[in-house]
N, C-alpha and C positions, 0 to 999 in steps of 0.2 A: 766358839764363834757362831751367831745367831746366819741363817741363809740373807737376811737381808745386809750384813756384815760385809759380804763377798762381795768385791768391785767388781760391775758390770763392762763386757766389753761391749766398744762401741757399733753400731749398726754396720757402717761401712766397713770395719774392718772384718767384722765378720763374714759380710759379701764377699772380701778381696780373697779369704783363705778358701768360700765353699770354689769360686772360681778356679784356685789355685791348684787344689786338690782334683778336680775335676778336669782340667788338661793333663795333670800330670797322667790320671787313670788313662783317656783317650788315646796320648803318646805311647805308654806302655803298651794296648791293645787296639792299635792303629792297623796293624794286620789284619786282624778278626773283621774291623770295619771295613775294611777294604774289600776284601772278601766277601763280606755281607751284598756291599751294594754293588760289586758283579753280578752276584748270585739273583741279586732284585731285576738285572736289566735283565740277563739271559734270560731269567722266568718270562718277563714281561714281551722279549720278543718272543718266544717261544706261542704262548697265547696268539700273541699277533697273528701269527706263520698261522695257527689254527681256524682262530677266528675271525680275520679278515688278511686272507694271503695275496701276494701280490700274481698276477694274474694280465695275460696279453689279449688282446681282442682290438678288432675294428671300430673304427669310429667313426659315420655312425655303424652300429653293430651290423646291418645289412649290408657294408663296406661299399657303400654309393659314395659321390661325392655329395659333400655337403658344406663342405671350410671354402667361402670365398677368398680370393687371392686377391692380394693388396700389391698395386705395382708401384717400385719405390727407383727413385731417381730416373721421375720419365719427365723434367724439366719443361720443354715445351712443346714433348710430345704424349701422345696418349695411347693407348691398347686399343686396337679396335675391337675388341671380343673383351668381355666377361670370363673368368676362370674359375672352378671351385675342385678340392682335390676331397679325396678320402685319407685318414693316415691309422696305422697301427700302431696301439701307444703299451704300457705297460704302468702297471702299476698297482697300489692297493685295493681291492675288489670296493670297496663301501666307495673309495675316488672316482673311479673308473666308472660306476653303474652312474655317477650324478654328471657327468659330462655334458657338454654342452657345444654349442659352434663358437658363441662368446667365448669361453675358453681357450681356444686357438687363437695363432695369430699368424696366416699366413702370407709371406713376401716373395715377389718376384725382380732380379735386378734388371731395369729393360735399358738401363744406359749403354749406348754406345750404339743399339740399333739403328740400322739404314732405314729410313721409315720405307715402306710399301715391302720390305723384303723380309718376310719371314724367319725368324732363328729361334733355336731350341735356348729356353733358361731354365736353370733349376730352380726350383718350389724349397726356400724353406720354411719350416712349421714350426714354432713353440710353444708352449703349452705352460702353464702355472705349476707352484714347485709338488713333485712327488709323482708327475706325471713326465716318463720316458717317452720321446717319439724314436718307435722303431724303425720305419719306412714309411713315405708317400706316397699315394697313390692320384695320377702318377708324378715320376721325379723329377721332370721336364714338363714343359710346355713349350710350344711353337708359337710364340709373341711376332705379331706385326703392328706394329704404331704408325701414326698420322701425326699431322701438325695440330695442335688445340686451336679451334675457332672458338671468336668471341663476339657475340650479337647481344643486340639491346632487344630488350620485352617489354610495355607495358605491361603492370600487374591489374590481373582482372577477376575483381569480388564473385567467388564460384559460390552461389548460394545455396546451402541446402535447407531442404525444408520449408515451409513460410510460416509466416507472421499471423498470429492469430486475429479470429472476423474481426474488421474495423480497425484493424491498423495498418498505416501505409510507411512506406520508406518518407522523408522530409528531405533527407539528405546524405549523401558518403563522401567521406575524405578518405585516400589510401597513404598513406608516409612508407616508402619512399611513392611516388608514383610508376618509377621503371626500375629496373635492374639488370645486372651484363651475368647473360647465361653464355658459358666455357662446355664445351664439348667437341666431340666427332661432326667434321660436317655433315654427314650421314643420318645423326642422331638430331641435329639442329634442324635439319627441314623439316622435321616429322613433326615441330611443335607448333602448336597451334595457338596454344597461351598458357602464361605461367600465371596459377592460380593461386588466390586468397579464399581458404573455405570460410565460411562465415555460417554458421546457424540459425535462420531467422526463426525457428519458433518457440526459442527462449526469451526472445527481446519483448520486450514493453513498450511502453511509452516512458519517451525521453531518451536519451543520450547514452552509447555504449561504446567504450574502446576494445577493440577484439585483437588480438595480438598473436600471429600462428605463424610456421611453415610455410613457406613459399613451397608451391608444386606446380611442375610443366607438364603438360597433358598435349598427349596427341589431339587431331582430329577426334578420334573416337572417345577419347576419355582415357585411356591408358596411360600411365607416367614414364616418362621418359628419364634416364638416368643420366644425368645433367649435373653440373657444378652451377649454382645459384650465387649469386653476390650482390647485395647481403643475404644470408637463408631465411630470414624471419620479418613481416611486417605487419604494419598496425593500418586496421581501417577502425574510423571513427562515425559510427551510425546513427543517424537521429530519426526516429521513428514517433509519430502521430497516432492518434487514435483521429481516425476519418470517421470511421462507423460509428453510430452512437443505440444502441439498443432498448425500448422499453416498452412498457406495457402502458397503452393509450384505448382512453373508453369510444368506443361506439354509439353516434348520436345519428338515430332516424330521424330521416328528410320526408315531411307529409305533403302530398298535393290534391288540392281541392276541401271543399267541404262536406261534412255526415247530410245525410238527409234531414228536410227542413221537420223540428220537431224530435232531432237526434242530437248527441252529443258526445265527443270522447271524453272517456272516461279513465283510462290507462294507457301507457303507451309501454312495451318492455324490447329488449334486442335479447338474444341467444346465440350465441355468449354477448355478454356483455362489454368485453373487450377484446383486444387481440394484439400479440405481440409484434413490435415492428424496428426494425432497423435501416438505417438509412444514414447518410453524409451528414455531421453533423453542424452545419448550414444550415438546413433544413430543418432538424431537428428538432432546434433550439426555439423554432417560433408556432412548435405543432403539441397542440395540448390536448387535437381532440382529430377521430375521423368520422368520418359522416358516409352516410347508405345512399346509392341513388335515390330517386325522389319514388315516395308510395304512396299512388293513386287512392283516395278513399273518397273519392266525390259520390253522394248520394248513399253512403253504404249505413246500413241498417242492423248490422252486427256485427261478432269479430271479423279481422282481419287479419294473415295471417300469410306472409311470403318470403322466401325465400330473395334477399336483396343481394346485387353487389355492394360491398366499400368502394366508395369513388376516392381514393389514395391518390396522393402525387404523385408525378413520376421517381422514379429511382428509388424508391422506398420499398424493403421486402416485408410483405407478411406472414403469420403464419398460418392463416387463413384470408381466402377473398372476397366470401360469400357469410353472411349472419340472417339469422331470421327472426323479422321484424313482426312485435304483435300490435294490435291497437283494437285496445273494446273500446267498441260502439253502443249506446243504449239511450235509449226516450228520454227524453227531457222530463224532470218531474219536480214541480215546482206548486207552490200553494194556489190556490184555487182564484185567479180574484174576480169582483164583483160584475166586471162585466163580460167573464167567461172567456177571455182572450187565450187565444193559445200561448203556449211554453214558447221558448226559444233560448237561444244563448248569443253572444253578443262579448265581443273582444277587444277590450281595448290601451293602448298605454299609456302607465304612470308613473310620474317620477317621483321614487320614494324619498323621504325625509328622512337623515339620518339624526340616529340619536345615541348619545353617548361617545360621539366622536371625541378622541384621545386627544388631549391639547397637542402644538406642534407638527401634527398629521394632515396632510391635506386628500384629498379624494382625488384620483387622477380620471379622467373622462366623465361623463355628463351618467347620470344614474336612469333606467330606464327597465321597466320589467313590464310583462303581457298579462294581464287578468283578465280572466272569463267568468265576465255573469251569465247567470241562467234566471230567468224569472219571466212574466208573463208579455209576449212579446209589444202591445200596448206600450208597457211602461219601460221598457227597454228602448223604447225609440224614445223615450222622452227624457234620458239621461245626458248631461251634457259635460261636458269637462271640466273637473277640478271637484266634481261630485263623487266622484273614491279618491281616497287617498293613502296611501301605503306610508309604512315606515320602516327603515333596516336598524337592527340594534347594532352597534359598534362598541359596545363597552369591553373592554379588556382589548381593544385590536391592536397590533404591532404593525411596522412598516411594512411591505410586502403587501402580498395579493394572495388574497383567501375568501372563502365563501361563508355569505353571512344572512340571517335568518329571514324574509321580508312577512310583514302582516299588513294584510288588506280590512279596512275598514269600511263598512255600508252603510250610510247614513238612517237611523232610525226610520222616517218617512220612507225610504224604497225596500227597506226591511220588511216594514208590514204591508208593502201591499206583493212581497214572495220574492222580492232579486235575494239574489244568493252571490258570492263570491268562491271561486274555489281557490284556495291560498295559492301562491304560487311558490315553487321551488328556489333555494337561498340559489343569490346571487351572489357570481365574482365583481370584489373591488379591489382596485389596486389602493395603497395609502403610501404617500411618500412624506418628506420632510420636504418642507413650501424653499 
């Protein structure tokens, strides 16, 4: 008969007999096993006893007190003292060294006391499992209780820290507004207000609900150990940005004119600007500061002083003072035929715009200051609407931006030497009509 001839048994029942056979051995030698796993714990406490034995000591180790006592069934009276004991415990060395006061939990029964009359109670201690208490230290205490008082607080937002430059408080809301603080009458006059801490110099601008621990503080600041009800409240803070901060240019103020047959020719500040902060009210309609007024009547070269910023009030800078330049120099212009001195001569124009954006309209009336220089004869004979300027506005958006102006000199006052000096782009506002 071929190996493939031979009927196969089936899977499971083959399972059933390795099992079957297999209790039968462990029954047989059920002793030996037994034996074994004594043999396995005795090893394993043996080890233990070695390498982490159990072992007595203080708690804390310096055998001070340090386990606050918890008085239990004092109904509607109270301890007038605080208690904390020391205890000696026992137990496995690796237990014992990670100790702690959470750990314990100890109680005192004050019911039945006469209030104002002193009596001895015993202290008991418990402690989590594999930790023995041997003794307390000490085993008694002399408990005197009072009646529990009960007063009403406003809670009051103890602020620490502040609000960074240019932000103000808007507004506080506290939930609950008061609360019934439970204590010693002794301990209740000492309080002064039961506080909400609050952090203002994480706050922003806008809206924050802060949510903490109620705490009652003396006069001094000290906390007073008090029952709170409820212990926890919500103040809701809305804080502003009042300050508005920024970097604004410096525009010199001239008074008088250069000497006759002079003319300025540069003006500069140093620094050119200066950082400012202020309410932002103010703020909001300030684009530019300006220098007390600088004398340059009759001057004949540079000039060069030391000015104040005439600033608003309430406004801080970070500097007060800039210095102002202004070249002064001769008027020099073409020669004309009847030898007339140079001068310069100032006057305004209203430029023509060109290229304005369909849709867009110009907000205020268009106005800029050109100085000619040319031979003073023919400067008095210049009459109005004889320059004329124009501002390009091609590509301009709604808003208010500065934009390019060109002065034009009519060929006739060209050749007999006026000159125009271009003037610096002007601000225009554009709006939709």
């Amino acid at each position: 008969m071929s190996r493939a001839d031979v009927p196969r048994t089936p899977w499971p029942k083959v399972l059933v007999e390795i099992a079957r056979s297999s209790a039968a051995g462990l029954f047989h030698r059920k002793g030996m096993a037994l034996f074994s796993l004594a043999a396995a714990f005795g090893i394993w406490f043996v080890i233990q006893d070695v390498e982490n034995p159990r072992i007595q000591r203080c708690f804390p180790e310096d055998c001070s007190r340090a386990i606050p006592v918890e008085a239990v069934n004092a109904d509607q009276y109270i301890p007038t003292s605080t208690f904390t004991v020391g205890v000696q415990v026992e137990g496995r060395e690796a237990d014992v060294r990670k100790l702690v006061p959470d750990d314990f939990r100890a109680t005192i029964d004050v019911k039945g006391i006469t209030p104002g009359v002193p009596q001895d109670r015993q202290v008991k201690v418990t402690s989590k499992d594999g930790i023995r208490i041997l003794s307390v230290n000490p085993p008694t205490i002399p408990v005197s209780v009072e009646p529990v008082v009960e007063k009403q607080f406003d809670v009051v937002v103890n602020r620490v820290g502040q609000l960074p430059a240019g932000f103000v408080e808007d507004d506080v809301k506290v939930d609950p507004p008061q609360v019934t603080v439970r204590g010693l009458q002794a301990d209740l006059a000492t309080i002064a207000s039961v506080n909400l801490d609050v952090n203002l110099s994480s706050q922003r601008d806008g809206v924050a609900v802060i949510d903490n621990e109620l705490v009652a503080r003396s006069v001094t600041g000290t906390k007073v150990d008090v029952s709170i009800t409820p212990k926890r409240a919500k103040v809701t803070l809305s804080v502003r940005q009042d300050f508005v901060q920024r970097t604004l240019p410096v525009v010199p103020v001239l008074a008088g004119q250069p000497a006759a047959g002079y003319r300025i020719v540069g003006i500069s500040v140093e620094p050119s600007s200066v950082f400012v902060s202020g309410p932002a009210d103010k703020m909001a309609t300030l684009t530019q500061l300006s220098t007390e007024a600088l004398q340059i009547t009759n001057a004949t070269g540079e000039i060069r002083r030391l000015q104040n910023i005439d600033a608003p009030a309430n406004l801080s800078l970070d500097r007060r003072t800039v210095t102002v330049i202004v070249q002064v120099k001769a008027i020099e212009c073409a020669a004309s035929t009847t030898g007339a001195a140079c001068g310069t001569f100032t006057l305004q124009v209203a430029p023509l715009p060109e290229g304005q954006p369909p849709g867009l309209v110009i907000s205020g009336p268009l106005r800029v200051n050109v100085q000619l220089t040319g031979p003073l004869t023919v400067l008095d004979t210049i009459a109005p609407g004889q320059i004329t300027a124009k501002v390009q506005l091609g590509g301009a958006v709604a808003g208010t931006a500065s934009y390019p102006v060109t002065v034009s000199i009519p060929s006739n006052l060209a050749s007999q030497g006026v000159k125009a000096e271009q003037p610096a782009p002007i601000q225009i506002t554009l709006t939709s009509p």
